[in-house]
C-alpha positions in Angstrom: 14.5 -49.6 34.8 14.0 -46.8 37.3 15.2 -44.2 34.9 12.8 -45.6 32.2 9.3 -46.1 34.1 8.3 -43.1 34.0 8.3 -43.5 30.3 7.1 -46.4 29.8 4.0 -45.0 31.9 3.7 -42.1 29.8 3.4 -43.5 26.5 1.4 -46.1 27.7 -1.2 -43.9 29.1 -1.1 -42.4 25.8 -1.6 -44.7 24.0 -4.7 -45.8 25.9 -6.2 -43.0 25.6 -6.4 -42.9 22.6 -7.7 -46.2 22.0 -10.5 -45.5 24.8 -12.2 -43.1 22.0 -12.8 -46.5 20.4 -14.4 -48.1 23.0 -16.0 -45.5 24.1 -17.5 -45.0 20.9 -19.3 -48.7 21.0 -20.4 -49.0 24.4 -21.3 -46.7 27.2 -21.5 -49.4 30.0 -19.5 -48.0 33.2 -18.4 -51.9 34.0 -16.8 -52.2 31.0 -15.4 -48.9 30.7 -14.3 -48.6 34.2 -12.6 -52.2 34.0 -10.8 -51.1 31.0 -9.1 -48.5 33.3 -8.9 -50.8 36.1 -7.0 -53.9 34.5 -3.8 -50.4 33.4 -4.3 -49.7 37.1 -3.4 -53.3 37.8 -0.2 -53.4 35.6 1.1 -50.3 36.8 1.0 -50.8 40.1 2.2 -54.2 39.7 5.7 -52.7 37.8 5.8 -49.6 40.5 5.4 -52.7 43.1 8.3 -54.9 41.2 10.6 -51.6 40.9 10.4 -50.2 44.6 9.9 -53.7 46.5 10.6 -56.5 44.8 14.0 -58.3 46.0 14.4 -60.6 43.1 14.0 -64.9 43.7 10.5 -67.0 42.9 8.0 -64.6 43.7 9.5 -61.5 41.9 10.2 -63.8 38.8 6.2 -64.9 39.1 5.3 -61.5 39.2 7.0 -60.7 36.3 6.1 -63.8 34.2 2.1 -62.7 34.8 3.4 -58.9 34.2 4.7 -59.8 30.9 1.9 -61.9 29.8 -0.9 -59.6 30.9 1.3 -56.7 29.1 1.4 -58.3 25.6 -2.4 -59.3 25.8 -3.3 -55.6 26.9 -0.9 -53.5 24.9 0.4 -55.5 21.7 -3.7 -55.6 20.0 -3.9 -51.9 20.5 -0.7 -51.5 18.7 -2.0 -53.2 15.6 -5.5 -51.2 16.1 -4.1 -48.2 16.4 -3.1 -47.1 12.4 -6.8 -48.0 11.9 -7.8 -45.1 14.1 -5.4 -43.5 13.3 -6.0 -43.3 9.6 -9.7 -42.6 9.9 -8.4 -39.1 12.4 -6.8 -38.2 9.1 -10.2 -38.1 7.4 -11.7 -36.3 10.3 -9.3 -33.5 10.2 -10.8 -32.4 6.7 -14.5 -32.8 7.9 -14.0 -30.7 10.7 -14.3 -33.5 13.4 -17.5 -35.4 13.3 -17.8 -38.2 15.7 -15.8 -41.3 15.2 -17.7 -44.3 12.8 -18.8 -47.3 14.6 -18.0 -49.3 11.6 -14.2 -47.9 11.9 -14.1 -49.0 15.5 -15.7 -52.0 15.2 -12.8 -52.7 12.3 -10.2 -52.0 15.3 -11.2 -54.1 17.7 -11.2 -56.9 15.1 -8.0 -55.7 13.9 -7.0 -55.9 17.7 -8.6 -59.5 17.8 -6.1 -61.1 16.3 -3.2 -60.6 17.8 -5.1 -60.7 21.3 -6.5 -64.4 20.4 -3.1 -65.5 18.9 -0.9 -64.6 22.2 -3.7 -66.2 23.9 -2.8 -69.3 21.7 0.8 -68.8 22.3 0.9 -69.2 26.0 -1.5 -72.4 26.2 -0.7 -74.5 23.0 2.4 -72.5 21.9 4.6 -73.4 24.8 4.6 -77.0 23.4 4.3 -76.8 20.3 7.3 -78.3 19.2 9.1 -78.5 15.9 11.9 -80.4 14.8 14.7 -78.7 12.3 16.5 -81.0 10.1 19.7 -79.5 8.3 22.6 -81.1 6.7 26.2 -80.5 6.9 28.5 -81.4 4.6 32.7 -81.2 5.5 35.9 -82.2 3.6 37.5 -83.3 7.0 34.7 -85.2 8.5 36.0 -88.8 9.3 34.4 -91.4 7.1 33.3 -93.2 10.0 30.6 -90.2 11.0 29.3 -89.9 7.5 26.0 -89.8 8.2 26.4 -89.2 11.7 23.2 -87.5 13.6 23.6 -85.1 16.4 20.0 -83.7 18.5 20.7 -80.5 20.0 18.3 -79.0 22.6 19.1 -75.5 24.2 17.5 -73.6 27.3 15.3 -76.2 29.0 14.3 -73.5 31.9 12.6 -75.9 33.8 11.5 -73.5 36.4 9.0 -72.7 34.1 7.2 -75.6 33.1 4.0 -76.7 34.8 2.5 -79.3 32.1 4.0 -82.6 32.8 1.8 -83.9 29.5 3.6 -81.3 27.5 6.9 -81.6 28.5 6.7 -85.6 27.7 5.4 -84.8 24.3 8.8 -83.0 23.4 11.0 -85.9 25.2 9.0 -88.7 23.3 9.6 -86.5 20.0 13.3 -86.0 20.5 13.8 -89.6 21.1 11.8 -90.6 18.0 14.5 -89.0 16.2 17.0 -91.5 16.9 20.1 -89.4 16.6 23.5 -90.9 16.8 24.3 -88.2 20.2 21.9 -85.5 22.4 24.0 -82.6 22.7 22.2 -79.9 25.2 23.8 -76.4 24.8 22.6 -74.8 28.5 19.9 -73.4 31.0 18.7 -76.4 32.1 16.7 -74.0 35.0 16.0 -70.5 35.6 17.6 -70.4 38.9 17.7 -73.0 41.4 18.4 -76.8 40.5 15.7 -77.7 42.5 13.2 -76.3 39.7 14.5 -80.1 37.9 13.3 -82.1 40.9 10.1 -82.9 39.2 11.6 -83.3 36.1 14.3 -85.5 36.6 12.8 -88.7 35.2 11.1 -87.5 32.2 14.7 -86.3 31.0 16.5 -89.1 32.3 14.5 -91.0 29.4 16.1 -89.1 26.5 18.6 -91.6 24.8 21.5 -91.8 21.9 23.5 -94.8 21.6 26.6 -92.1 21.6 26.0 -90.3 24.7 24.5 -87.5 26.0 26.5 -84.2 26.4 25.8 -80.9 27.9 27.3 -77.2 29.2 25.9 -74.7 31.3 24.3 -71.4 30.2 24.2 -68.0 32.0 20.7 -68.7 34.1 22.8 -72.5 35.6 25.0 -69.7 37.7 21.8 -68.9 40.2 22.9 -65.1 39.1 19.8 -63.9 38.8 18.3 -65.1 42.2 19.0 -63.5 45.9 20.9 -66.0 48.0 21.6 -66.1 51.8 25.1 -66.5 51.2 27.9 -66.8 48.3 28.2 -70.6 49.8 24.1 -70.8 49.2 25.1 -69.8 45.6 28.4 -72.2 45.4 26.3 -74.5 46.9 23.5 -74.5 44.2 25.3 -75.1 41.2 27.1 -78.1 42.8 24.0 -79.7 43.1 23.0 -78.4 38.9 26.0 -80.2 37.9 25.0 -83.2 40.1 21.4 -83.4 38.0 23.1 -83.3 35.0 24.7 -86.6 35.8 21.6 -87.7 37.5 19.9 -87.2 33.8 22.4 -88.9 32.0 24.4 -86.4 30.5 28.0 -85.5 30.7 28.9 -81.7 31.5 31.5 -80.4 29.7 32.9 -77.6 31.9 35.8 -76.1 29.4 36.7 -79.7 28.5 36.7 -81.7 25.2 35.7 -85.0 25.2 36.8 -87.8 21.9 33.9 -89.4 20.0 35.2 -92.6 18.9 33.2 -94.3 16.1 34.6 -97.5 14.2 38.1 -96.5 15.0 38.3 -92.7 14.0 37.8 -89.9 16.5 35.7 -86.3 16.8 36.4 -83.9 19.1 33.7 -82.7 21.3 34.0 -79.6 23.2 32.1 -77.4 25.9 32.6 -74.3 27.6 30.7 -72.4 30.1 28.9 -69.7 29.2 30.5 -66.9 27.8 28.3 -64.0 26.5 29.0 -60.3 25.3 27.7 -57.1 27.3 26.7 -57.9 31.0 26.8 -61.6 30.8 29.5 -63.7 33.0 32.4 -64.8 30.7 32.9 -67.9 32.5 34.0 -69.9 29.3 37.3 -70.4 28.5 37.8 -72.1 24.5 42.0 -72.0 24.7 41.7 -74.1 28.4 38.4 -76.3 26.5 41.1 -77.2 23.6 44.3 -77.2 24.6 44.2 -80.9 24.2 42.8 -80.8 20.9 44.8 -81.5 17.8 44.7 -79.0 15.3 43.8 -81.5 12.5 40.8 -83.0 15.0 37.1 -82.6 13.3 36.0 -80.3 15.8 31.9 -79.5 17.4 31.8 -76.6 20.0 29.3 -76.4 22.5 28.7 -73.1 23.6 25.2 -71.0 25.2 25.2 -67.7 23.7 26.1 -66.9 20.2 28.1 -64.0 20.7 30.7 -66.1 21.3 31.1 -67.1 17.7 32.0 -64.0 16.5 33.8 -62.7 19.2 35.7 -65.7 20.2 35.3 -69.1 18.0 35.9 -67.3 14.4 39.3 -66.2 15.3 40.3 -68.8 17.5 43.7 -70.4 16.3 42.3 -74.1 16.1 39.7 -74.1 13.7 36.4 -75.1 14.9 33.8 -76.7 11.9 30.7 -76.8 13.9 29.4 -74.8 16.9 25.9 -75.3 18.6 24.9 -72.2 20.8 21.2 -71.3 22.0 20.5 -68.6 24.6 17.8 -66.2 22.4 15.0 -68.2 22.1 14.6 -66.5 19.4 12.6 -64.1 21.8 9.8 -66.5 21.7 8.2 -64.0 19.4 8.3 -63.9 15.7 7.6 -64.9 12.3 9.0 -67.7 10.3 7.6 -68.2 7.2 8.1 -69.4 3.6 12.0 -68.9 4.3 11.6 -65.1 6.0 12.5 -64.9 9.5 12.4 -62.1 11.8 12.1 -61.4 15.5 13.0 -58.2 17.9 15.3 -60.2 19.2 17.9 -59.8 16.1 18.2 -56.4 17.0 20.2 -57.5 19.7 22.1 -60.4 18.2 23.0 -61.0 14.7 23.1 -64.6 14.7 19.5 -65.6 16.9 17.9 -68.7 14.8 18.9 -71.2 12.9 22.5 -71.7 10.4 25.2 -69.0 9.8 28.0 -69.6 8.0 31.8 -67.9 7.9 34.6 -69.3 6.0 33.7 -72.8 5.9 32.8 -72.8 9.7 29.2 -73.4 10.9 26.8 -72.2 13.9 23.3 -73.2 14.3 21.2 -71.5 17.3 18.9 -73.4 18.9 15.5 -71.6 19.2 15.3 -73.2 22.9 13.0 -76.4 24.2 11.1 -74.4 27.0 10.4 -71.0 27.6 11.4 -68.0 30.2 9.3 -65.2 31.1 6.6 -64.4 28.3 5.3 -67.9 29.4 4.5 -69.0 25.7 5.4 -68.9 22.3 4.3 -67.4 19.2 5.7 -67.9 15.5 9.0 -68.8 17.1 8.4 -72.3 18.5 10.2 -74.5 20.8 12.6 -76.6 18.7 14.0 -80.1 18.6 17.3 -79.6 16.2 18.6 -82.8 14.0 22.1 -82.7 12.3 23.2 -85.0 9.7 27.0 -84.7 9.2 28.4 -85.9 5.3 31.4 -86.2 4.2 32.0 -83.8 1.3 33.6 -85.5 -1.5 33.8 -82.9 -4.2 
């Protein structure tokens, strides 16, 4: 990030310039035009601040939550704005540069409105605005006994982040209205520490399915990205993690499989820990997670990120129908609508929301239940996941 600041400084002093002609052009008042100046001041210096000083834990990871969110509110409008102004300097260039129309930059900053007024939205009703994805499955091999069979998944709790109890118990009430045969929870449970659940312990102790409740661990359960006194501080930590998993009710799968016995007939449930592609720990291990598994066993996978899927599940030699990964949430930032989907975050993983298929074999992402960082959510909202499984007949 060192390497890039000076950069990302650059361009957006550029940029601000440019859309200072706008303001500038509808109001001469020094307050206003000197606080426009003052809240860049602000961010920079907060991002020279978090480069030079900060030495990671709570405070840094505060500091960058109200960084991000005071970034997207500041820069994203003037990125929509700026083609307006842009296309109206196209005119000017052929009538030799009168000065700018206040109609034109009145039309920017209502342009800029928008998207300034929905991020606002985003990080006060967004963050709990849940919505519940129902998909069916259908599979030759299912058992007969689990036709019909209904599996919640939730992903990337992050409870380090949350701060409204009321919202929190909104999503908890919903996912139990679902009453789905077994709560599978595919990892991050916190941010960092597993004291961030201590206030949070109750509310997800309530979450219920006559079938159990099952769970792995994703890449922020580690404590990696927080500075501890000692390796045994660390070690220490994610003994307790695993501890409030139990204390919730759920059953950690830790490179394990578990049977799911329903009137007589079995499916095999399986976890691993996280295992993700680039710079991510590749704690998981799928041949230890199945070597008890039969090759002929209807088989769901429980894994955080969704690289694994390509790079490990696909061409594993036991073949696994269904796997449940999370890990993206799906950026928090997007658009889904009418069937389209998009969000940055696909540049950077190919399979980010929702169902892929491959040869008969499944993977749904989980677009995530809280929220990390950009404290919010916009056109990608938390989500509450519902699977029915059938038996295919045909």
């Amino acid at each position: 990030m060192k390497r890039r600041l000076p950069f990302i400084l650059l361009a957006w002093i550029a940029s601000d310039i440019y859309f200072f002609q706008a303001v500038r052009t509808l109001t001469s008042n020094e307050f206003v035009l000197t606080a426009y100046w003052l809240i860049d001041l602000l961010i920079a210096f907060g991002f020279v601040y978090l480069v030079t000083r900060g030495r990671g834990g709570e405070r840094s990871q505060r500091l960058i939550a109200a960084l991000m969110a005071l970034t997207l509110l500041v820069f994203v409008p003037k990125i929509f704005a700026l083609p307006v102004l842009l296309g109206e300097d196209i005119t000017r260039l052929f009538r030799h540069f009168p000065p700018r129309s206040t109609w034109v930059s009145e039309l920017a900053m209502f342009v800029a409105a928008v998207p300034f007024f929905s991020l606002m939205y985003g990080m006060t009703g967004g963050r709990h605005r849940y919505k519940v994805h129902r998909i069916t499955l259908k599979f030759p091999d299912l058992p007969d006994a689990f036709d019909g069979f209904t599996l919640t998944q939730l992903s990337d709790i992050h409870a380090g982040s949350f701060t409204s109890r009321k919202g929190v118990e909104k999503g908890i009430s919903l996912v139990n209205k679902q009453n789905s045969d077994m709560i599978l929870f595919t990892g991050d449970l916190v941010n960092n520490k597993a004291s961030e659940m201590d206030p949070w312990k109750d509310t997800f102790a309530k979450l219920q399915a006559p079938y159990g409740k099952y769970s792995v661990l994703g890449n922020h359960d580690y404590g990696d990205y927080t500075r501890w006194e000692s390796e045994a501080a660390q070690a220490a930590n994610l003994r307790d993690l695993k501890s409030v998993h139990k204390e919730i009710g759920f059953e950690l799968l830790l490179n394990d499989s578990v049977a799911i016995n329903k009137d007589g007939q079995d499916i095999r449930l399986i976890g691993v820990e996280n295992w993700g592609k680039g710079g991510f720990h590749k704690y998981g291990s799928l041949g230890k997670a199945t070597a008890n598994v039969a090759d002929d066993d209807f088989k769901i996978l429980m894994s955080h990120d969704p690289s694994h899927w390509e790079a490990k599940t696909l061409e594993h030699e036991k073949h696994i129908n269904l796997a449940l990964a999370g890990h993206t949430h799906g950026m928090q930032f997007g658009i889904e609508l009418f069937g389209f989907q998009w969000s940055p975050v696909k540049y950077m993983y190919p399979q980010w929301a929702g169902l892929y298929e491959r040869n008969g074999k499944y993977l749904y992402v989980n677009r995530g239940f809280g929220f990390l960082g950009f404290k919010g959510r916009l056109g990608i909202w938390p989500e509450i996941t519902v699977i029915t499984l059938k038996k295919n007949t045909a």
